[in-house]
C-alpha positions as CSV (number, residue, x, y, z in Angstrom):
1,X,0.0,0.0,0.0
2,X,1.2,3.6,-0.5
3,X,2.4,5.4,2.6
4,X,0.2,8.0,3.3
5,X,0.9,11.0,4.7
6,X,-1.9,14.3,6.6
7,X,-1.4,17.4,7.0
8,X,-3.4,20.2,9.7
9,X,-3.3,23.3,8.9
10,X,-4.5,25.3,12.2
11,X,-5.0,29.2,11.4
12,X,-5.3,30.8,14.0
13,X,-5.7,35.1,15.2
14,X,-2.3,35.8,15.8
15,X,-0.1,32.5,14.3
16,X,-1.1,30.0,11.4
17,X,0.7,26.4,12.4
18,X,1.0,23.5,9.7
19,X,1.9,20.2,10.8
20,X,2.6,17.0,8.8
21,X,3.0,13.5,10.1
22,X,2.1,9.9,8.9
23,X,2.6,7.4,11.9
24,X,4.6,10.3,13.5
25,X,5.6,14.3,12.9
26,X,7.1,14.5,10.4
27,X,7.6,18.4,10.0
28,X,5.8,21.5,11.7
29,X,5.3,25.3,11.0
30,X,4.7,28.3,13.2
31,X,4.0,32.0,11.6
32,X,2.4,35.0,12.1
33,X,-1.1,35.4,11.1
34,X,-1.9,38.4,9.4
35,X,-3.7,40.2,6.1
36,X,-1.2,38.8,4.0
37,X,-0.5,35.4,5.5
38,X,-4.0,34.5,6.0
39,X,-4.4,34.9,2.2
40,X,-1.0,32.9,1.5
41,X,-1.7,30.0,4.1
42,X,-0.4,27.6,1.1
43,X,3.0,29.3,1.5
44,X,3.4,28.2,4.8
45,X,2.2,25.0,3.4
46,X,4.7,24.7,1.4
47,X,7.3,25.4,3.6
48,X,6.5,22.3,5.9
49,X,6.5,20.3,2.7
50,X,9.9,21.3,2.1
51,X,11.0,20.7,5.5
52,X,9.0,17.2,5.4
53,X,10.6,16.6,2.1
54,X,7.4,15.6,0.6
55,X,5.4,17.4,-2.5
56,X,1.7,18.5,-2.0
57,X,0.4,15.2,-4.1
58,X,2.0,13.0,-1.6
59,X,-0.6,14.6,1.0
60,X,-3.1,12.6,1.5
61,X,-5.7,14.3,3.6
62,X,-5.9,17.9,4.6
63,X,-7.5,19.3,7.7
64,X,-8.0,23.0,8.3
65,X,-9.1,24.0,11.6
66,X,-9.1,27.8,13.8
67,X,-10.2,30.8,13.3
68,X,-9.7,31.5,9.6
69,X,-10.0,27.2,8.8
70,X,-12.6,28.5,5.8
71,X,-9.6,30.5,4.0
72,X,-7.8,27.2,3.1
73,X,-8.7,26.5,-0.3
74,X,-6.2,23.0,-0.4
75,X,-7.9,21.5,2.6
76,X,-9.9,18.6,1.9
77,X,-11.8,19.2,5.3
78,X,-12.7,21.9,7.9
79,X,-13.1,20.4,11.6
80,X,-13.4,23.6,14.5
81,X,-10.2,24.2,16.8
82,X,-12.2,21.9,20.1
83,X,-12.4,18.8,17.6
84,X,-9.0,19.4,17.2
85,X,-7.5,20.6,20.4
86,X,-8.8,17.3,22.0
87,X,-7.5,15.1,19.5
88,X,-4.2,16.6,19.7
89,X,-4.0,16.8,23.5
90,X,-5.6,13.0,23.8
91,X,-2.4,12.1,21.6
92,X,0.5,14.1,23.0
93,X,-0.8,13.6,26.8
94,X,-3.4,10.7,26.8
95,X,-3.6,11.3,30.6
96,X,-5.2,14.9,30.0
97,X,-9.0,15.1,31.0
98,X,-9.5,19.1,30.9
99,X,-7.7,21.2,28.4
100,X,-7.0,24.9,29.1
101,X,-5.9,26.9,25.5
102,X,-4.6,30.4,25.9
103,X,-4.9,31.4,22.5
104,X,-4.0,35.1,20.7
105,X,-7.8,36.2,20.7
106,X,-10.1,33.6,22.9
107,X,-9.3,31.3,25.5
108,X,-10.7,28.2,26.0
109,X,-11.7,25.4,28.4
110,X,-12.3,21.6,27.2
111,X,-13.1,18.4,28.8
112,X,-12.1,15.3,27.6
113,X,-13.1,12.1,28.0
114,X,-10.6,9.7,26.7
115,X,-9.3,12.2,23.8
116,X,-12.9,13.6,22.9
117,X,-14.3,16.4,23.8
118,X,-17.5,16.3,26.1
119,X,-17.7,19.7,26.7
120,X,-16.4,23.5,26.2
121,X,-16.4,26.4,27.7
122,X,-14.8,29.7,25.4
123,X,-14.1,33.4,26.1
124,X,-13.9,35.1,22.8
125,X,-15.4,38.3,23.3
126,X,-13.1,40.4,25.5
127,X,-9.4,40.0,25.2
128,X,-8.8,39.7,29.1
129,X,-7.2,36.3,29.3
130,X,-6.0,36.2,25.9
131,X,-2.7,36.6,24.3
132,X,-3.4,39.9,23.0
133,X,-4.1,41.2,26.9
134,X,-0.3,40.1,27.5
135,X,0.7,41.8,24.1
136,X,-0.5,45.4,25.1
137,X,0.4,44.8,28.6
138,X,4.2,44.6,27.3
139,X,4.1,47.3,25.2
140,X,2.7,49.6,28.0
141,X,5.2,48.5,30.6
142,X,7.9,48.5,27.7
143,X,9.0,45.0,28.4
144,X,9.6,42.1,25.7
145,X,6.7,40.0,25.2
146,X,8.4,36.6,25.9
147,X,10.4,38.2,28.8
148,X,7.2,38.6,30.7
149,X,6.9,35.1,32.1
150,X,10.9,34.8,33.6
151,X,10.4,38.4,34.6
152,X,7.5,37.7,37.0
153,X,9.1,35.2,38.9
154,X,11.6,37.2,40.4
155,X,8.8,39.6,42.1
156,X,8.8,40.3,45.6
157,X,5.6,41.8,46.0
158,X,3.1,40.8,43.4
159,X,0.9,43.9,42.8
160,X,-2.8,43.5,42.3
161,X,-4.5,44.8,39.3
162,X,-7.7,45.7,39.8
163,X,-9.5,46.3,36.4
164,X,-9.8,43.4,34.5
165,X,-10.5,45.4,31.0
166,X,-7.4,45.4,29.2
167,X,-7.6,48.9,28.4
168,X,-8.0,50.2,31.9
169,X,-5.6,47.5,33.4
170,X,-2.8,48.8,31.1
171,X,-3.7,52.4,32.9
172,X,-3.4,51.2,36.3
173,X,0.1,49.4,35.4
174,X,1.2,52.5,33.9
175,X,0.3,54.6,36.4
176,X,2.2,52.1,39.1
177,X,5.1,51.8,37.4
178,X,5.0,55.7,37.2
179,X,5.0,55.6,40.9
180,X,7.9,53.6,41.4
181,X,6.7,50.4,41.5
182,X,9.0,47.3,40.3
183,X,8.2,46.6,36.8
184,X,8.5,42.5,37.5
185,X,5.7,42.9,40.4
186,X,3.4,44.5,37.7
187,X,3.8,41.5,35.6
188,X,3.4,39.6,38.6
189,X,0.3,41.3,39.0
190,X,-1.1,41.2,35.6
191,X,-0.3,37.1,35.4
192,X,-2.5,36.6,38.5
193,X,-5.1,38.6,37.1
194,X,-5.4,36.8,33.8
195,X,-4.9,33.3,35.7
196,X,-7.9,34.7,38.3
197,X,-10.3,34.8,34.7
198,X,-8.8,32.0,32.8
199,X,-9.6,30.1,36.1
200,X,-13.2,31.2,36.8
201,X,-13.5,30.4,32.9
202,X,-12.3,26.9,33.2
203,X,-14.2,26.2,36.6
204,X,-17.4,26.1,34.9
205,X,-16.3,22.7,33.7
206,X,-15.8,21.4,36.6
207,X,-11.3,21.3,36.3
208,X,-10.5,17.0,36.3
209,X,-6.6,16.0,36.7
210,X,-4.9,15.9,34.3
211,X,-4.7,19.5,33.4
212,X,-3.1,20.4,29.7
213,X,-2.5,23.9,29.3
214,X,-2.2,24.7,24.9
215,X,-1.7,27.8,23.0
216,X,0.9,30.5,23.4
217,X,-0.3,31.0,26.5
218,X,1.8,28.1,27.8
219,X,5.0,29.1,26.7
220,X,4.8,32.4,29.4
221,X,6.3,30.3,32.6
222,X,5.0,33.1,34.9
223,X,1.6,32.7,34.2
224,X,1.4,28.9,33.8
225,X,2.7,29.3,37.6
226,X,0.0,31.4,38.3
227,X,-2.6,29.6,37.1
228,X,-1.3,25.9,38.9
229,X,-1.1,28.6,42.2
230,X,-5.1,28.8,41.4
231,X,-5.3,25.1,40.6
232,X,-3.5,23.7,43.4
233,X,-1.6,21.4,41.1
234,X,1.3,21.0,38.2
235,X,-0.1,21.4,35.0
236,X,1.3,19.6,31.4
237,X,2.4,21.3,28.6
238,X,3.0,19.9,25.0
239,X,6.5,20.1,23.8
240,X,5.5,22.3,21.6
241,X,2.1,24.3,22.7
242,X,1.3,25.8,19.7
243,X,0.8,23.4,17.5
244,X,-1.2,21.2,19.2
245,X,-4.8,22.0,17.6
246,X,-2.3,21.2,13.9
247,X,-1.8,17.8,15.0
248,X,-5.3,17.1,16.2
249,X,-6.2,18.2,12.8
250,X,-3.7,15.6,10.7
251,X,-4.8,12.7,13.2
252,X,-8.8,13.1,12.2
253,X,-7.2,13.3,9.0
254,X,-5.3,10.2,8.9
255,X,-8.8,8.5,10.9
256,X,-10.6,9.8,8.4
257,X,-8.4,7.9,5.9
258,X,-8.0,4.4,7.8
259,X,-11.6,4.8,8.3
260,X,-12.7,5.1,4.6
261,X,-10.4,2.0,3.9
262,X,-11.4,0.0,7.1
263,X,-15.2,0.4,5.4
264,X,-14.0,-0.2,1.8
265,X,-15.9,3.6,1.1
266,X,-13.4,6.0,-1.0
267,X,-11.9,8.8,0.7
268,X,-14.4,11.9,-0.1
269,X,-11.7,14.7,-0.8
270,X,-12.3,18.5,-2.4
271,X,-10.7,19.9,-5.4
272,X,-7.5,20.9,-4.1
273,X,-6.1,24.2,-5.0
274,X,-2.7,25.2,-3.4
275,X,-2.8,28.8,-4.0
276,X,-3.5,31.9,-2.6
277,X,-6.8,32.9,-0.8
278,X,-9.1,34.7,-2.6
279,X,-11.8,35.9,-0.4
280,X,-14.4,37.5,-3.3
281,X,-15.0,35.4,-6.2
């Protein structure tokens, strides 16, 4: 039989990730989302071919999957980010039964029950708790975005941040650090209040052990310790956070293909047209 080979393609607000495996990963992707490379998703795609050493016609399934999953013209399928999330956690960390993604734009709580989701909870309509609340929290306090988390843990005395609207949060930092006030007890401060929200989020669900925490979110080591202060408990991390909702996307690819041949059915794929986006046709 040929070997066949999937790839997820996981678009998200802030970073489009492209994954390709067959038994195992074979080659991933992380860029920046924006204007341009939501419309050129198949470049990145064709970067992780490269790297995979494979052409596109090798592919045999495509999933897209996240926030822009509809501007994917090449993918054969589009499954939402919780589909995928869950299949990717319930592979990486089979031992995971609540999954906690910190995304660029929403964050999210899923349960799982033996890799499947059962139930979600999302927060997609303020940016508290999000990415995008750390971003302009940085650029107030004039610190580097990925310094935040190793900057926090040297606080002495965590400052409280009141105002959970990112606009008026970034005021009362500003103001504080005006004052005088250590810049690392800010981002203390500003950790524990997102963790406070992801938290109350989450709890909604009713939080089961194991705990995976996804998304870029993850990769910020002060507020992953914030949030396991609110848990009471370690939490796991992927090795690589931000692709996770990728993989889940090029596993219910490859099931989708061993379950067309397991049932002797042909695998139902679209017209596949690695090019750019156009978005009005």
């Amino acid at each position: 039989m040929k070997e066949m080979y999937f790839a997820g393609v996981d678009i998200g607000s802030r970073m489009t990730k492209v994954v390709i495996m067959d038994e195992a990963i074979l080659a991933s992707l992380v860029a920046a989302t924006g204007p341009e490379q939501r419309k050129l998703a198949y470049k990145v795609m064709e970067e992780a071919l490269t790297r995979a050493g494979l052409s596109f016609d090798d592919i045999t399934y495509v999933v897209a999957t996240g926030y822009g999953r509809i501007n994917v013209p090449f993918a054969d399928k589009q499954i939402t980010e919780i589909s995928c999330h869950a299949r990717g956690v319930g592979y990486l960390l089979p031992t995971a039964r609540t999954v906690i993604d910190i995304g660029g734009q929403d964050c999210k709580a899923i349960k799982l029950n033996n890799g499947r989701p059962v139930d979600f909870v999302m927060n997609d309509k303020c940016a508290a708790g999000t990415g995008r609340f750390l971003e302009l929290m940085a650029e107030g306090l004039g610190v580097k975005l990925e310094d935040m988390g190793t900057l926090s843990l040297a606080a002495k005395n965590r400052v409280v941040i009141s105002n959970t609207c990112t606009v008026f949060a970034e005021q009362e930092a500003v103001a504080k650090l005006s004052e005088g006030v250590p810049v690392e007890d800010l981002v203390a401060g500003l950790h524990e209040a997102i963790a406070t929200r992801i938290y109350a989020m989450a709890s909604r669900l009713k939080i089961e052990k194991d705990v995976a925490v996804t998304g870029g979110g993850a990769k910020n080591i002060g507020l992953v310790r914030a949030l396991e202060a609110k848990l009471g408990y370690s939490v796991l991390i992927p090795p690589d956070p931000l692709v996770t909702g990728a993989i889940g996307a090029a596993l219910l690819g490859r099931d989708a293909a061993q379950q067309a041949i397991k049932s002797g059915l042909p695998l139902v794929r679209s017209e596949r047209r690695l090019q750019e986006t156009k978005f009005f046709v």
